[in-house]
Backbone as a chain_set.jsonl record, in Angstrom:
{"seq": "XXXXXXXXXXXXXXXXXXXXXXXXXXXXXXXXXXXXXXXXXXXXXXXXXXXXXXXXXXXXXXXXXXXXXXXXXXXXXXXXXXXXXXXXXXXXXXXXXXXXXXXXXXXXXXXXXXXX", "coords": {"N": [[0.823, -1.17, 0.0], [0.323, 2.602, -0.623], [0.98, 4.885, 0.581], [0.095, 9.039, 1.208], [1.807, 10.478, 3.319], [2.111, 12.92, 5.977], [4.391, 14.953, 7.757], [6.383, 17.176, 9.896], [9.451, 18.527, 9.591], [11.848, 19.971, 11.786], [10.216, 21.584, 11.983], [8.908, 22.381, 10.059], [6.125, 21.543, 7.484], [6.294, 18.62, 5.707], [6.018, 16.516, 3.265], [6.035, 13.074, 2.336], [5.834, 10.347, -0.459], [5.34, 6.651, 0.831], [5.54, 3.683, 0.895], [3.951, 0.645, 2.058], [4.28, -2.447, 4.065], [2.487, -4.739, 4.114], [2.027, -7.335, 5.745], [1.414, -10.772, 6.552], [2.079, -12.571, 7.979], [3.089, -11.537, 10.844], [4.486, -12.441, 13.319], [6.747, -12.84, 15.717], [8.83, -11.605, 15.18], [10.737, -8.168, 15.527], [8.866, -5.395, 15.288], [8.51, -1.756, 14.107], [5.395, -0.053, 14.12], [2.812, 1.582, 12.785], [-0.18, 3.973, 13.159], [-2.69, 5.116, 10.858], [-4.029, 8.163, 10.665], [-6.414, 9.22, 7.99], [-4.791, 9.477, 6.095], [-2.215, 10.414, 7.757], [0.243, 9.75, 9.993], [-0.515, 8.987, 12.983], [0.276, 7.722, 15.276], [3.155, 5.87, 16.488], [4.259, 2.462, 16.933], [5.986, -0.188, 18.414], [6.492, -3.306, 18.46], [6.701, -7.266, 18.808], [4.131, -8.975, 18.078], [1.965, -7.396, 15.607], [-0.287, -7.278, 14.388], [-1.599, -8.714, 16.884], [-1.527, -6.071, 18.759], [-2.606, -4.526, 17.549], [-5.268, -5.455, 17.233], [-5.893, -4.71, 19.761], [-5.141, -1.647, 20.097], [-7.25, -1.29, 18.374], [-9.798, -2.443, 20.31], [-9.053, -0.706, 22.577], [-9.801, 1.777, 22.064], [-9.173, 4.166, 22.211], [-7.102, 5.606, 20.098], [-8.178, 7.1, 17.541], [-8.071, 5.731, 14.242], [-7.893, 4.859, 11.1], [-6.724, 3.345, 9.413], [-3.264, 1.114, 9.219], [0.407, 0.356, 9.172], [3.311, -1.534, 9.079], [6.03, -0.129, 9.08], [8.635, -0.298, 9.834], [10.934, -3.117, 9.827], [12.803, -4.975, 12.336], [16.141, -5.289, 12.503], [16.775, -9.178, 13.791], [17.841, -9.898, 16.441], [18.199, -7.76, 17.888], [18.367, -5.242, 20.302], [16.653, -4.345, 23.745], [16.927, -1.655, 23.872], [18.432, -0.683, 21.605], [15.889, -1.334, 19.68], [13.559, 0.233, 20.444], [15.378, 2.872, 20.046], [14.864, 2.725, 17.322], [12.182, 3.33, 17.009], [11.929, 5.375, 18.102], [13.16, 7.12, 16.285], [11.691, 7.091, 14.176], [9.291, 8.361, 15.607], [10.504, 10.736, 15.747], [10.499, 11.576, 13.289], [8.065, 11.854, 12.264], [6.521, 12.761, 13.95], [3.811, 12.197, 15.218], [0.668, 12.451, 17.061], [-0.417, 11.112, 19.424], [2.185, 10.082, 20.506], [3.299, 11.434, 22.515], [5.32, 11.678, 24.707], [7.854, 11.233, 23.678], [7.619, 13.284, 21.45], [7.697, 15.124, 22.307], [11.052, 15.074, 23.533], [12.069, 15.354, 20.698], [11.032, 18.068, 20.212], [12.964, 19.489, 21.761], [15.504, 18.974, 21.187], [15.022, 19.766, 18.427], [15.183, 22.341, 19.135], [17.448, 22.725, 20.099], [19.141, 22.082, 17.696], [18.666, 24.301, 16.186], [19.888, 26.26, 17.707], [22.224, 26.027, 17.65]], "CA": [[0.0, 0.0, 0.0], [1.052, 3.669, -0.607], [0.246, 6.619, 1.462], [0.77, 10.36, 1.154], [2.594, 10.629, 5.111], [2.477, 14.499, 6.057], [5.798, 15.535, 8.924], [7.028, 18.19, 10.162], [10.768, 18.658, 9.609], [12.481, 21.33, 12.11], [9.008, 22.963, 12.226], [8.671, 22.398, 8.206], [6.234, 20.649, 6.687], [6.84, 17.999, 4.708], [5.356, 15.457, 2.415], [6.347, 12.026, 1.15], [4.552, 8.951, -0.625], [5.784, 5.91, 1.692], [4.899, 2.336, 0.623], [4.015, -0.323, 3.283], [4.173, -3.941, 3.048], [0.836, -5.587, 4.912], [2.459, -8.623, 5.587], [0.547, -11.091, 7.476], [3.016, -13.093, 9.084], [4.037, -10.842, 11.899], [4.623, -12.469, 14.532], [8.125, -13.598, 16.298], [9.941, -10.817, 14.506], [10.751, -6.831, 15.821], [8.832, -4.323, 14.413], [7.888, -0.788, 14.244], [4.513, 0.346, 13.113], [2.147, 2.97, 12.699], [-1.926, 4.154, 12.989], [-2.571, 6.357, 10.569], [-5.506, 8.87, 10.566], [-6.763, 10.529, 7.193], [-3.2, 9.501, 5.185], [-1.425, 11.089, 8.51], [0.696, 9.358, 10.967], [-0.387, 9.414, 14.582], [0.995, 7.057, 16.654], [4.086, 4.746, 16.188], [4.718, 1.993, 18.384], [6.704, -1.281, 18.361], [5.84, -4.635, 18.523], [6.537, -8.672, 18.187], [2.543, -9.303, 17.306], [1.783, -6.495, 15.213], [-1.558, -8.301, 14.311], [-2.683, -8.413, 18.256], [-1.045, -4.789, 19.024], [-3.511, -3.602, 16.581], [-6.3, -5.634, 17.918], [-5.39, -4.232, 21.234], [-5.519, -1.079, 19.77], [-9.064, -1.385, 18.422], [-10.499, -2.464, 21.401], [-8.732, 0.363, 23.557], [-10.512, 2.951, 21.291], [-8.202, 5.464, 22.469], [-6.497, 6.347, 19.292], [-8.97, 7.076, 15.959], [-7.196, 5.587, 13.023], [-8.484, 4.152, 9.964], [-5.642, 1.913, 8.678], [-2.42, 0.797, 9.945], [1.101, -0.131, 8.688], [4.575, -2.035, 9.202], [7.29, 0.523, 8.925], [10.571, -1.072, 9.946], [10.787, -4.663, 10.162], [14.264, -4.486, 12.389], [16.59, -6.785, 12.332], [16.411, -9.783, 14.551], [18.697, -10.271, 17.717], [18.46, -6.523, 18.104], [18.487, -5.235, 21.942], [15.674, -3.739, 23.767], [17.209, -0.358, 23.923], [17.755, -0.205, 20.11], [14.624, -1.222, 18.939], [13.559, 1.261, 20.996], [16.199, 3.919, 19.27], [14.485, 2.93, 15.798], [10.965, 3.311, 17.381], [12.335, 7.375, 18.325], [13.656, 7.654, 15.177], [10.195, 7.169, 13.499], [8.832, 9.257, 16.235], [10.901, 11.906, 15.324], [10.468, 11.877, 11.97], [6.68, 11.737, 11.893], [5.509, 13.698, 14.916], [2.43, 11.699, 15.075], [0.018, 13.617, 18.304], [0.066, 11.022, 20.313], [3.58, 9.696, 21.066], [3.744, 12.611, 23.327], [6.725, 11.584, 25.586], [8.939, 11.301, 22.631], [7.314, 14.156, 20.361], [8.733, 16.119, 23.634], [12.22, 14.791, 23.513], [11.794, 15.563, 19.443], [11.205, 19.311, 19.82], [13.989, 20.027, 22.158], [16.464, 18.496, 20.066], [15.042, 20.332, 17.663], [14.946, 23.557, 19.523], [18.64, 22.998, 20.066], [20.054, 21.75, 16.959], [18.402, 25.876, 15.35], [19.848, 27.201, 18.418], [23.434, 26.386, 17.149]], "C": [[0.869, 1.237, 0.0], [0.282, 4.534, 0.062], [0.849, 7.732, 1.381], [0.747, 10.57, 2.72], [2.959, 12.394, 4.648], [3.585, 14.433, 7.453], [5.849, 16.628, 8.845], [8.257, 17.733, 10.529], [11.512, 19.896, 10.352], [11.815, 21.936, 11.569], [8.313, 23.501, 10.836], [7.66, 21.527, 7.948], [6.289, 19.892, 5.697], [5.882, 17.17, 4.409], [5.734, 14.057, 1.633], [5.809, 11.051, 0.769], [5.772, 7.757, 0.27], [4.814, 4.605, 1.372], [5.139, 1.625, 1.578], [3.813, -1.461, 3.067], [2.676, -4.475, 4.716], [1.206, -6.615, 5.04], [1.65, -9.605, 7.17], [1.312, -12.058, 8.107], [3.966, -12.292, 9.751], [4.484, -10.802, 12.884], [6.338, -12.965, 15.208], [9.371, -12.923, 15.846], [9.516, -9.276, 15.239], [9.872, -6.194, 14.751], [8.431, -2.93, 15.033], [6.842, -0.528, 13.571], [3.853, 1.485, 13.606], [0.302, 2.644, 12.446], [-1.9, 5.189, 12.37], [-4.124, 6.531, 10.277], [-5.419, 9.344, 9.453], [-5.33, 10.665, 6.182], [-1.8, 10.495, 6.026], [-1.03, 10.485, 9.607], [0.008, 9.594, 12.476], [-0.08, 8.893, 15.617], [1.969, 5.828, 15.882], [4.57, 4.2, 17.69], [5.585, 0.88, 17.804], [5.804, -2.803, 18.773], [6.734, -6.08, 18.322], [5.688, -8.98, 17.51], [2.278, -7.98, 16.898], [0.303, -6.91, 14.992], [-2.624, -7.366, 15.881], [-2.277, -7.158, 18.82], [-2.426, -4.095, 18.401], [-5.02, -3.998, 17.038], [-6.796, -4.903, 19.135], [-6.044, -2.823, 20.938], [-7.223, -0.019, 19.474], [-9.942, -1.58, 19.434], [-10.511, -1.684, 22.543], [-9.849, 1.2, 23.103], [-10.079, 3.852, 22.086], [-7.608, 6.432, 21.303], [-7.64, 5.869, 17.848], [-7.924, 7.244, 14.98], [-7.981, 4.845, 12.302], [-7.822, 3.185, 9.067], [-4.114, 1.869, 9.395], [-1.356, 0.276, 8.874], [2.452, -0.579, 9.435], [5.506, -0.521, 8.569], [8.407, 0.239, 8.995], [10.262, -2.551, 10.379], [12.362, -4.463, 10.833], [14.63, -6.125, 12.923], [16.73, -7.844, 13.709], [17.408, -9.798, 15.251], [19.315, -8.459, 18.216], [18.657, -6.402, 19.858], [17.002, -4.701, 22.62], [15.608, -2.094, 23.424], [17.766, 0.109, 22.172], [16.719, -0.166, 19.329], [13.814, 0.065, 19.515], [14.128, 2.965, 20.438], [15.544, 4.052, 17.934], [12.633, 3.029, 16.147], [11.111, 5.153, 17.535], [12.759, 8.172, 17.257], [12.392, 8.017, 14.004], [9.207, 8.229, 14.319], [9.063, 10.72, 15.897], [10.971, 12.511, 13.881], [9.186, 12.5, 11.408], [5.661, 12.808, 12.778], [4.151, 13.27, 15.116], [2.022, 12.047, 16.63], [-0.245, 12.444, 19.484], [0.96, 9.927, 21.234], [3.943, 11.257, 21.64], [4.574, 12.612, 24.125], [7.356, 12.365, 24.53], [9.207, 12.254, 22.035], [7.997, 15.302, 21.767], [10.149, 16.406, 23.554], [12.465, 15.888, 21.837], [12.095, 17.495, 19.952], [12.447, 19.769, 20.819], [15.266, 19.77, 21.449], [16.246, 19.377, 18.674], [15.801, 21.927, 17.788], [16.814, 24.161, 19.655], [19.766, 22.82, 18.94], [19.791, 23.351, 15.856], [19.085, 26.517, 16.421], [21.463, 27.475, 18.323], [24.222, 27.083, 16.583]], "O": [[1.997, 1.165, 0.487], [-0.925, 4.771, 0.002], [2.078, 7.725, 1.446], [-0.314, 10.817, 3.292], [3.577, 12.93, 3.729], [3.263, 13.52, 8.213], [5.44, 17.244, 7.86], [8.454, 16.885, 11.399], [11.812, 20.847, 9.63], [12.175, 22.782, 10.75], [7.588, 24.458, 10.567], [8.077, 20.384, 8.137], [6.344, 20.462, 4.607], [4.919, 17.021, 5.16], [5.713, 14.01, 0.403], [5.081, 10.565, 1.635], [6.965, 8.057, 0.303], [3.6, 4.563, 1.571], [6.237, 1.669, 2.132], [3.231, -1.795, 2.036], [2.407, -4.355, 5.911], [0.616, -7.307, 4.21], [1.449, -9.228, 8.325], [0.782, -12.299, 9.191], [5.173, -12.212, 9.525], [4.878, -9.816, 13.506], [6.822, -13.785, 14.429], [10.53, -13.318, 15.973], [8.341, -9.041, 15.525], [10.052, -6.38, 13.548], [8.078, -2.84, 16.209], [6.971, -0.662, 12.354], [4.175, 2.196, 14.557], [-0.297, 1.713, 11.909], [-1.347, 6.196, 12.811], [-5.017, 5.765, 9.915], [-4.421, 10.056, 9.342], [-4.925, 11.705, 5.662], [-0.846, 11.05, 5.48], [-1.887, 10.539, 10.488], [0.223, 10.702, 12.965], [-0.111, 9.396, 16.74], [1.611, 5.088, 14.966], [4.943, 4.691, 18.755], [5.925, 1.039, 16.631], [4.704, -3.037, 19.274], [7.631, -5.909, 17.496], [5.944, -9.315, 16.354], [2.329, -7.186, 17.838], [-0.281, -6.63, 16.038], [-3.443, -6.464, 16.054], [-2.966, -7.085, 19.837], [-3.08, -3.202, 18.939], [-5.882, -3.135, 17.206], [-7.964, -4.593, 19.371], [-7.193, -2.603, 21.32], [-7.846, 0.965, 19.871], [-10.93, -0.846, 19.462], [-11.41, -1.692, 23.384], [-10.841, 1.289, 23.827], [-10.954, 4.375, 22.776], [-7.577, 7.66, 21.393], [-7.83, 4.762, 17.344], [-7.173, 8.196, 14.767], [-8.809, 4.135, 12.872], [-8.308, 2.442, 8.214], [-3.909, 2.771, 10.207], [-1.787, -0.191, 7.82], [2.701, 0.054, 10.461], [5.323, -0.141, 7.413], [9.223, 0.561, 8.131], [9.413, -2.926, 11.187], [13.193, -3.897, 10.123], [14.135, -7.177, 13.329], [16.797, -7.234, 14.777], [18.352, -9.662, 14.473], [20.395, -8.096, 18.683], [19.033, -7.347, 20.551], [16.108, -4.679, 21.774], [14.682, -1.452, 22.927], [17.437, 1.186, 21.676], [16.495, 0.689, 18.472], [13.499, 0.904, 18.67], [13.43, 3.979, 20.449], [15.536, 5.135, 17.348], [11.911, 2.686, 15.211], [10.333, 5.958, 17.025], [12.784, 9.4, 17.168], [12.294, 8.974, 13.236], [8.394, 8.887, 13.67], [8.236, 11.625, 15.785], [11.384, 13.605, 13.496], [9.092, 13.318, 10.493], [4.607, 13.383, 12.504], [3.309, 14.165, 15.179], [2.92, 11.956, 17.468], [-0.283, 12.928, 20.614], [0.646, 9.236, 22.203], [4.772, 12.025, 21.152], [4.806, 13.757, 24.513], [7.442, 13.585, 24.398], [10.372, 12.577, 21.8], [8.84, 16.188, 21.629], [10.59, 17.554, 23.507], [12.968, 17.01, 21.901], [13.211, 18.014, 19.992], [12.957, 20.771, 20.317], [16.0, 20.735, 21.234], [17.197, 19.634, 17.935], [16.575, 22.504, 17.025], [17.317, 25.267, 19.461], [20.93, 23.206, 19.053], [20.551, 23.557, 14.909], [18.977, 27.726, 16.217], [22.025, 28.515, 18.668], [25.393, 26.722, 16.465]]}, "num_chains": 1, "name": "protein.A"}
């Protein structure tokens, strides 16, 4: 599947098409994924079961999204604290409203890498 993904870049934003693979065997492997609202990121999380994450999801009814994707499949025998690093990295890329820890971390880093 393709989606037009809107970001903000250092307070810019941005626009790119981003193809996702729907793959239905997701279980026993790292990943990062995403809920997106309206062809717009809003929450990226991580996972083993991407599947029951998403179920999970649905049944919270906390976050309104209308489709969902795999973003990083990362590689296997990773650590916790990197998968983690490539879970912040998507955070920070995407700004999705609510990974609000992170999107925190995100603008100060920002705030300091213009303040150079």
């Amino acid at each position: 599947m393709r989606y037009l993904v809107k970001y903000k870049f250092y307070g810019k934003d941005k626009k790119l098409y981003k193809n996702f693979s729907n793959e239905l065997k997701l279980k026993f492997n790292y990943y990062v994924y995403c809920l997106i609202h309206k062809n717009k990121v809003i929450y990226i999380g991580q996972s083993t079961n991407v599947i029951g994450r998403i179920k999970q999801h649905i049944k919270e009814s906390t976050k309104e999204f209308d489709s969902w994707n795999v973003v990083k499949k990362v590689p296997y025998g990773v650590t916790a604290e990197e998968l983690l690093d490539y879970e912040k990295y998507y955070i920070k890329l995407f700004s999705p409203k609510y990974n609000i820890q992170h999107n925190k971390d995100a603008e100060k880093e920002n705030l300091k890498v213009l303040e150079d």
